[in-house]
N, CA, C and O atoms as CSV, one atom per row, in Angstrom:
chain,resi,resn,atom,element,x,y,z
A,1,UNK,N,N,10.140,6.844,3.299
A,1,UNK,CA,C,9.378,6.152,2.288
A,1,UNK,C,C,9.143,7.114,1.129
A,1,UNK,O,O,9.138,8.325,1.350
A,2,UNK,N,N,8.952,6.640,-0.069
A,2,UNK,CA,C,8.703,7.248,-1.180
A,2,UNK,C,C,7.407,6.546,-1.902
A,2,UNK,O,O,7.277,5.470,-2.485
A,3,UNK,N,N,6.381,7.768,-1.569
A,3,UNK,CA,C,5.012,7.724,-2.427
A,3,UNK,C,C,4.866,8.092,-3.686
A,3,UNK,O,O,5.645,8.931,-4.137
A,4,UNK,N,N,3.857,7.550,-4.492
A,4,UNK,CA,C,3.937,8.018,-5.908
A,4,UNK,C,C,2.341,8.459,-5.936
A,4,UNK,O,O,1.679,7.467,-5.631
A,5,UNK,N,N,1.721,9.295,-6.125
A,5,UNK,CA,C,0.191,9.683,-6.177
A,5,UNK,C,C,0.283,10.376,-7.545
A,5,UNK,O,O,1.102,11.206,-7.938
A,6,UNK,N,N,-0.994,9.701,-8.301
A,6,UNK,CA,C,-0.909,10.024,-9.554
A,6,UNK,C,C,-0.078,10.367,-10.320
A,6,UNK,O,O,-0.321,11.303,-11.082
A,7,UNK,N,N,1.221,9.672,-10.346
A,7,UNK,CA,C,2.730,10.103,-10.826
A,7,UNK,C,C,3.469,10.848,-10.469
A,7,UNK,O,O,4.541,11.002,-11.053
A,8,UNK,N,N,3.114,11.563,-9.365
A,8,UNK,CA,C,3.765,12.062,-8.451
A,8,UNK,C,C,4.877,11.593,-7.838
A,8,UNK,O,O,4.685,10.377,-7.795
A,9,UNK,N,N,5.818,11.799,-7.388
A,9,UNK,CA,C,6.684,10.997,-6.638
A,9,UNK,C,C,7.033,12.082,-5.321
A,9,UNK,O,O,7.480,13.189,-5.624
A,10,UNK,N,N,6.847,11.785,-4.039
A,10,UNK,CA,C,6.657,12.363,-2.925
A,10,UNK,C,C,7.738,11.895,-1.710
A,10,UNK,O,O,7.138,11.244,-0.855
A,11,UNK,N,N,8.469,11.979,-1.560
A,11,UNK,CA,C,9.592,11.477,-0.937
A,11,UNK,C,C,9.485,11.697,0.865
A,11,UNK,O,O,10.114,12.594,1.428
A,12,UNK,N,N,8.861,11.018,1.382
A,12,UNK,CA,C,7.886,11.858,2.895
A,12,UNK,C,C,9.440,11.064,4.201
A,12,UNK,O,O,10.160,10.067,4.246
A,13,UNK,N,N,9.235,12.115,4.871
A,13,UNK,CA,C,9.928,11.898,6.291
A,13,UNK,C,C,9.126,11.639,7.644
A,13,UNK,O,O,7.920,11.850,7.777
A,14,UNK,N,N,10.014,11.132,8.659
A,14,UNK,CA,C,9.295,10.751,9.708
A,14,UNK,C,C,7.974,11.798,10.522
A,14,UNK,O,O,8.193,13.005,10.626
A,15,UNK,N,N,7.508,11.590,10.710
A,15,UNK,CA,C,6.095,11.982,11.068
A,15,UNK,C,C,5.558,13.136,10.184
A,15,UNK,O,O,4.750,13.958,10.615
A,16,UNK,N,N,5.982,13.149,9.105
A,16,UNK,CA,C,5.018,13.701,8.274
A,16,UNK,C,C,3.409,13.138,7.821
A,16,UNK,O,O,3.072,12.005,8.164
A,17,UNK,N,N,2.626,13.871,7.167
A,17,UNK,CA,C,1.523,13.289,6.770
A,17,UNK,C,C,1.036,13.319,5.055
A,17,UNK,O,O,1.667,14.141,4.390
A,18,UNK,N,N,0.396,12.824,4.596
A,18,UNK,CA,C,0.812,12.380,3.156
A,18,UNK,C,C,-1.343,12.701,2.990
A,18,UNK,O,O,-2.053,12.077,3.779
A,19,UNK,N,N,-1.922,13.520,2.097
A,19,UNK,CA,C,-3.106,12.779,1.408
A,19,UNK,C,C,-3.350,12.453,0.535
A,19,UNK,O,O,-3.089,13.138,-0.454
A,20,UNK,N,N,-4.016,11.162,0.414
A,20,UNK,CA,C,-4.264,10.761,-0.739
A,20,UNK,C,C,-5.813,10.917,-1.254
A,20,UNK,O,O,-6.636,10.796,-0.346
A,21,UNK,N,N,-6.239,11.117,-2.302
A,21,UNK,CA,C,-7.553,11.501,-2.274
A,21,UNK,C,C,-7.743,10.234,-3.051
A,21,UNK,O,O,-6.929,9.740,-3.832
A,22,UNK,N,N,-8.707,9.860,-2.793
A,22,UNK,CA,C,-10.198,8.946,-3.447
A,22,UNK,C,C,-10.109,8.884,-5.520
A,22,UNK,O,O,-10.421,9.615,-6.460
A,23,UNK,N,N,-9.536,7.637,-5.316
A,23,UNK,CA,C,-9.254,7.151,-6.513
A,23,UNK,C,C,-8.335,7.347,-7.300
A,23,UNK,O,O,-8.307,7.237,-8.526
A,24,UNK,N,N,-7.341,7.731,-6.366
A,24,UNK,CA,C,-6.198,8.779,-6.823
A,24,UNK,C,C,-5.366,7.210,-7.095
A,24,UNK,O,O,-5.548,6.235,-6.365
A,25,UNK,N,N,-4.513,7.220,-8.198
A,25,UNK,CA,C,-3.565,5.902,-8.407
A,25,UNK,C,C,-2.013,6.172,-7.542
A,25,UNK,O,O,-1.287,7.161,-7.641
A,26,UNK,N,N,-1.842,5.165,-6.841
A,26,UNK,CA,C,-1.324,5.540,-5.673
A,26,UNK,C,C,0.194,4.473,-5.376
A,26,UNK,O,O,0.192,3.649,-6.290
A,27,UNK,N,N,1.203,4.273,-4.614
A,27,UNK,CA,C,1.650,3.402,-4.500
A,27,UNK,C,C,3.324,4.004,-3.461
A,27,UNK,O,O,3.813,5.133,-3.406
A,28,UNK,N,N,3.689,2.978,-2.932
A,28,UNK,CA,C,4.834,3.267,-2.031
A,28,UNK,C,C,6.515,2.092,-2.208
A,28,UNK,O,O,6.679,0.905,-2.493
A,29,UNK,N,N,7.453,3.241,-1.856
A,29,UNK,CA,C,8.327,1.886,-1.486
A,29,UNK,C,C,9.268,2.464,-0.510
A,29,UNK,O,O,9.579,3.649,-0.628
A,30,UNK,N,N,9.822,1.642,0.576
A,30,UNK,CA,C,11.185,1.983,1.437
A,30,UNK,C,C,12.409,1.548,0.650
A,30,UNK,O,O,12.790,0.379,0.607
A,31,UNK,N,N,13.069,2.678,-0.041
A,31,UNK,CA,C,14.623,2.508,-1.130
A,31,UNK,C,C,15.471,2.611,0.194
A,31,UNK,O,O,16.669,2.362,0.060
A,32,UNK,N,N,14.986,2.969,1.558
A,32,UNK,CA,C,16.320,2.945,2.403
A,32,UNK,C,C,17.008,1.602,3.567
A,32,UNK,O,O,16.280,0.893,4.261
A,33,UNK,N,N,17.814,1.555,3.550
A,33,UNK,CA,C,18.559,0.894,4.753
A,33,UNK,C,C,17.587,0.295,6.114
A,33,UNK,O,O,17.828,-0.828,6.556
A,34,UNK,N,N,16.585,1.075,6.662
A,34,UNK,CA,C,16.208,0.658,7.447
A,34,UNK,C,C,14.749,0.587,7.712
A,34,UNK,O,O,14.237,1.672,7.437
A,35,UNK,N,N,14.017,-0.152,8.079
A,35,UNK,CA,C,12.581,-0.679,8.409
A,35,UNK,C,C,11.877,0.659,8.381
A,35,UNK,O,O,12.582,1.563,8.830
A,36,UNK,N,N,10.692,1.022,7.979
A,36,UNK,CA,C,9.690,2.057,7.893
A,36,UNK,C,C,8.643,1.738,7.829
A,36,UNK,O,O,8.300,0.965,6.935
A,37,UNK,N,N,7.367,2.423,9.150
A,37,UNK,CA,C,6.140,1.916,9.465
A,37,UNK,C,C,5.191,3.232,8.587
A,37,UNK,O,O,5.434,4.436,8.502
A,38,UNK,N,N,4.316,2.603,8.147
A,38,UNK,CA,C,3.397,3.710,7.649
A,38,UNK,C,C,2.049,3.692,8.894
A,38,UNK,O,O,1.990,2.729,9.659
A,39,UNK,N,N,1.018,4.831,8.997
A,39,UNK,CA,C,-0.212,4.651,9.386
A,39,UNK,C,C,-1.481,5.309,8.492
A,39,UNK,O,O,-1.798,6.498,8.542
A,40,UNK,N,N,-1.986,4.523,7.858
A,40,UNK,CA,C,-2.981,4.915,7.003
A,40,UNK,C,C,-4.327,4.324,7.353
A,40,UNK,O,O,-4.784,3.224,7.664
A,41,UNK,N,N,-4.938,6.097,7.074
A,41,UNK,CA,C,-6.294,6.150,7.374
A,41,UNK,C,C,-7.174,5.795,6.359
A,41,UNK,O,O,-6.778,6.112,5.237
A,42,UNK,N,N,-8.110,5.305,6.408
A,42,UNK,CA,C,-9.127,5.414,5.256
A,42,UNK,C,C,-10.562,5.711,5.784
A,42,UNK,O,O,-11.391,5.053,6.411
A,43,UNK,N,N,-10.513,6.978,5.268
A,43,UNK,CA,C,-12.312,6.812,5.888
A,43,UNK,C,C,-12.842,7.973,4.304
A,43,UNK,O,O,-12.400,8.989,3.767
A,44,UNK,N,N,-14.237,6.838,4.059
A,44,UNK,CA,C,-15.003,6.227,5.255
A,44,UNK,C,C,-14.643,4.986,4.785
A,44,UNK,O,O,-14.510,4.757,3.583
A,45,UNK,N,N,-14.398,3.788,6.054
A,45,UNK,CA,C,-13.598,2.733,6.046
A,45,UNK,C,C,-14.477,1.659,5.217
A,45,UNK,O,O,-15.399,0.888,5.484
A,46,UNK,N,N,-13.515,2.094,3.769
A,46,UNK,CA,C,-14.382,1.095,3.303
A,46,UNK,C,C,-13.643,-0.315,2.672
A,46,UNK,O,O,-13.996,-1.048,1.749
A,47,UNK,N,N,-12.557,-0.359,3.510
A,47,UNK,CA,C,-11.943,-2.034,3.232
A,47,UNK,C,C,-12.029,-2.198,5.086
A,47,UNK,O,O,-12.004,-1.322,5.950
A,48,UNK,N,N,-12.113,-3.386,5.172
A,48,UNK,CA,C,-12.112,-3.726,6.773
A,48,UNK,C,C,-10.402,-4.608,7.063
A,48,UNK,O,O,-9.386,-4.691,6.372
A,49,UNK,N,N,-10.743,-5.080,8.276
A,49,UNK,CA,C,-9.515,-5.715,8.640
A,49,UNK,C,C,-9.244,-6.774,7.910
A,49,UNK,O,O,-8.071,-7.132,8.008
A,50,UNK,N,N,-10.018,-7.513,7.093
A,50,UNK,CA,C,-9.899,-8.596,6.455
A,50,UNK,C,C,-9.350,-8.412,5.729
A,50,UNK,O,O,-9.055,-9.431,5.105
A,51,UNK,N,N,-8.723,-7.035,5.141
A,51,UNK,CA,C,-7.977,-6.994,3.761
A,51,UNK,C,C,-6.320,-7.108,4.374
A,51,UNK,O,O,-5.408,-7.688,3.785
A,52,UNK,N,N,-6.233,-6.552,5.412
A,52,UNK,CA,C,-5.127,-6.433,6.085
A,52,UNK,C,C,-4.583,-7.563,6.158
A,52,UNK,O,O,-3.454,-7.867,5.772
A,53,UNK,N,N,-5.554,-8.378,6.773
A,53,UNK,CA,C,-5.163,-9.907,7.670
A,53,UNK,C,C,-4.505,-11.085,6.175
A,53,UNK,O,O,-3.525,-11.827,6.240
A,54,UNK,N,N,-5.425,-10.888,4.983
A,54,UNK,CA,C,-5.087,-11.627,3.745
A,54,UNK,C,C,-4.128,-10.755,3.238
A,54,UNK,O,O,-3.545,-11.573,2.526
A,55,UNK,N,N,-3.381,-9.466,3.024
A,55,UNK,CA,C,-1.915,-9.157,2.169
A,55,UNK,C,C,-1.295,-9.542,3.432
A,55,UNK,O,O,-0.742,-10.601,3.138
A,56,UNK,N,N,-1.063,-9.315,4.644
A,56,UNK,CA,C,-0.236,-9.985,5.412
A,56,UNK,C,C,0.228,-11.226,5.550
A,56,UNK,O,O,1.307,-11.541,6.052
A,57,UNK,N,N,-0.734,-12.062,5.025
A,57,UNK,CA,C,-0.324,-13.321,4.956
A,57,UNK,C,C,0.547,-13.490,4.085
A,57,UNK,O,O,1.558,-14.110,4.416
A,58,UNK,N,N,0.385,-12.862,2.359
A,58,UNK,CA,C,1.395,-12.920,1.602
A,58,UNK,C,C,2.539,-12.373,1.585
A,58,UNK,O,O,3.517,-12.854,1.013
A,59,UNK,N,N,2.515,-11.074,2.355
A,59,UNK,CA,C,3.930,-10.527,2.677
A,59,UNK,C,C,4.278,-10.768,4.046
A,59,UNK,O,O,4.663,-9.819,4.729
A,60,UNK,N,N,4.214,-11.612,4.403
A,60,UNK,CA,C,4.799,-12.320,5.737
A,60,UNK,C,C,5.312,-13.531,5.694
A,60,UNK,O,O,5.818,-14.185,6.605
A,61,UNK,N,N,5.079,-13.919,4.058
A,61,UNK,CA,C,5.378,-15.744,3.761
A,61,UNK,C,C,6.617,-16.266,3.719
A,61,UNK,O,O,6.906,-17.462,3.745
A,62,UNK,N,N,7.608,-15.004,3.628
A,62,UNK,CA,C,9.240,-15.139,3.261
A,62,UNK,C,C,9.070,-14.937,2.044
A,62,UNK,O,O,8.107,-14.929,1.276
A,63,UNK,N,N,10.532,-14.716,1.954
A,63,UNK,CA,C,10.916,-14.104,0.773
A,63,UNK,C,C,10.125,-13.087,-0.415
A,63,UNK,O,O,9.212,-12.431,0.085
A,64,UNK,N,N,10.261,-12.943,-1.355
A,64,UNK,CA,C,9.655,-11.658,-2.176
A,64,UNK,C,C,8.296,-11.925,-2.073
A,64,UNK,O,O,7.768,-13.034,-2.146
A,65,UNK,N,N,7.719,-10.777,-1.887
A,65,UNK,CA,C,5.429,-11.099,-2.018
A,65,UNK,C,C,5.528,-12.094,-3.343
A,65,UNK,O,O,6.447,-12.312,-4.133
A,66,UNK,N,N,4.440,-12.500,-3.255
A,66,UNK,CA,C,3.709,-13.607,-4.601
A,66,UNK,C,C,2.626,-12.324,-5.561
A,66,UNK,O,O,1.397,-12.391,-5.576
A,67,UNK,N,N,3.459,-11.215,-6.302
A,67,UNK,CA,C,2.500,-10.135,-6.590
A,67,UNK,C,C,1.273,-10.560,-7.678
A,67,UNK,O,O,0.632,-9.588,-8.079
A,68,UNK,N,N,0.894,-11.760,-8.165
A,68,UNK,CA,C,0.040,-12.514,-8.479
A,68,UNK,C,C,-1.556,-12.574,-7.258
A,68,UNK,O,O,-2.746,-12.324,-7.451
A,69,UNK,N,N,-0.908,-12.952,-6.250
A,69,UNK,CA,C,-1.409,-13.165,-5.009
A,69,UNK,C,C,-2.081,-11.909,-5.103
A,69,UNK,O,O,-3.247,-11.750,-5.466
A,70,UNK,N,N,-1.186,-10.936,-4.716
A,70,UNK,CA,C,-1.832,-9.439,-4.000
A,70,UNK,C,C,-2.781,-9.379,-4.981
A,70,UNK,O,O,-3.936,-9.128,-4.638
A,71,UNK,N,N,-2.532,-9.555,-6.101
A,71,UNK,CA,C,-3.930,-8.609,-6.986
A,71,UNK,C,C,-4.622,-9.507,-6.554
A,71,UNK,O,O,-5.409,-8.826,-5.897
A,72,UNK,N,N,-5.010,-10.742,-6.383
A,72,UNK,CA,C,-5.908,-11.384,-6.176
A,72,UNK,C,C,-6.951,-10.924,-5.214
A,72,UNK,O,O,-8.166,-10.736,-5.285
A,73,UNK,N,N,-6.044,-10.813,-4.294
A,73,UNK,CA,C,-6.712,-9.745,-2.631
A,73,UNK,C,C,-6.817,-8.543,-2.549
A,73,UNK,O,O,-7.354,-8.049,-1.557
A,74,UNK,N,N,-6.246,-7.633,-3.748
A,74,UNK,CA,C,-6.741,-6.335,-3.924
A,74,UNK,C,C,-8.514,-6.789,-4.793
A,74,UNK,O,O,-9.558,-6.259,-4.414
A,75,UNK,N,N,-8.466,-7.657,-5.752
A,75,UNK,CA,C,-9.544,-7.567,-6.713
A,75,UNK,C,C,-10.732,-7.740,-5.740
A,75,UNK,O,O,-11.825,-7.204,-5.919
A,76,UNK,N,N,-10.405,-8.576,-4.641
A,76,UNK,CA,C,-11.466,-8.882,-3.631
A,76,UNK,C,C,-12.276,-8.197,-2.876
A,76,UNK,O,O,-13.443,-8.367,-2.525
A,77,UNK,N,N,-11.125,-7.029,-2.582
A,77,UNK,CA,C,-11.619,-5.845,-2.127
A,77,UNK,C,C,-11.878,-4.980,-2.755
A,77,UNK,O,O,-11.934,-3.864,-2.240
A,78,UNK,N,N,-12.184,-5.208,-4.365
A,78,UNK,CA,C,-12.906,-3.741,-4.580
A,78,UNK,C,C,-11.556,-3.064,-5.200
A,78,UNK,O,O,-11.758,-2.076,-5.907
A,79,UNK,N,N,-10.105,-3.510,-5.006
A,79,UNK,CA,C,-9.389,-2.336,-5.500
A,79,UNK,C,C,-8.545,-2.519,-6.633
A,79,UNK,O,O,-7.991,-3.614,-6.736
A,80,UNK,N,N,-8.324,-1.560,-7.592
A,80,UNK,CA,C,-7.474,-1.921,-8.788
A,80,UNK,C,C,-6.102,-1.869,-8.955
A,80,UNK,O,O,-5.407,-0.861,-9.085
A,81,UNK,N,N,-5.654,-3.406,-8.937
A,81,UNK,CA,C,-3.998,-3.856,-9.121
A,81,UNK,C,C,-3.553,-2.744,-10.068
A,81,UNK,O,O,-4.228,-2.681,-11.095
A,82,UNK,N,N,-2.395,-1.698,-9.928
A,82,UNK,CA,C,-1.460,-1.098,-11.062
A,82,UNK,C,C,-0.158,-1.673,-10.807
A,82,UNK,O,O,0.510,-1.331,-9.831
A,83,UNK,N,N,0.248,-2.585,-11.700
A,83,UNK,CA,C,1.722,-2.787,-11.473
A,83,UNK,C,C,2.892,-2.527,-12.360
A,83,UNK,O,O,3.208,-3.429,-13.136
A,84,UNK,N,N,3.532,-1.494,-12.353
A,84,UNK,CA,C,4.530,-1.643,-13.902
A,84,UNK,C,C,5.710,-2.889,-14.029
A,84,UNK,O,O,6.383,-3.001,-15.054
C-alpha cells in the first residue's frame, strides 16, 4: 500500500508499521495486483464502530465507492473529506 501523510508519499510493506499523528492530512491506495489488509489504530478511540459499519456499506455496494457518500460519513464523524 501507498500512504500519503501530509504530502508525503510512503510506500509501506507487509508488516510494517506506519504513524500517523493527530490531524495530520492523510490518505492511502493499493496501485498493486493483489488484495491488501491494513490494521489501524486510533487511540484515543475517538470514531467508534459505527463509522466503520456506514463506509463499509458504501464500499461494499459494487462497483466504484459513491465518494459523495463517504464525505457524507466522514462529515458525521467529525472528519475532514480531502479529495483531489
Amino acid at each position: 500500500m501507498t500512504f500519503t501523510i501530509d504530502g508525503k508519499t510512503i510506500d509501506s510493506q507487509s508488516g510494517q508499521t506506519l504513524f500517523i499523528p493527530r490531524g495530520a492530512t492523510h490518505g492511502f491506495n493499493n496501485h498493486g495486483q493483489t488484495n491488501a489488509k491494513a490494521l489501524a489504530i486510533v487511540n484515543p478511540g475517538l470514531i467508534g464502530p459505527e463509522y466503520f459499519i456506514d463506509l463499509a456499506e458504501i464500499v461494499n455496494a459494487g462497483g466504484p465507492p459513491d465518494i459523495e457518500k463517504i464525505k457524507v460519513v466522514f462529515k458525521k464523524y467529525g472528519l475532514v473529506p480531502i479529495v483531489n
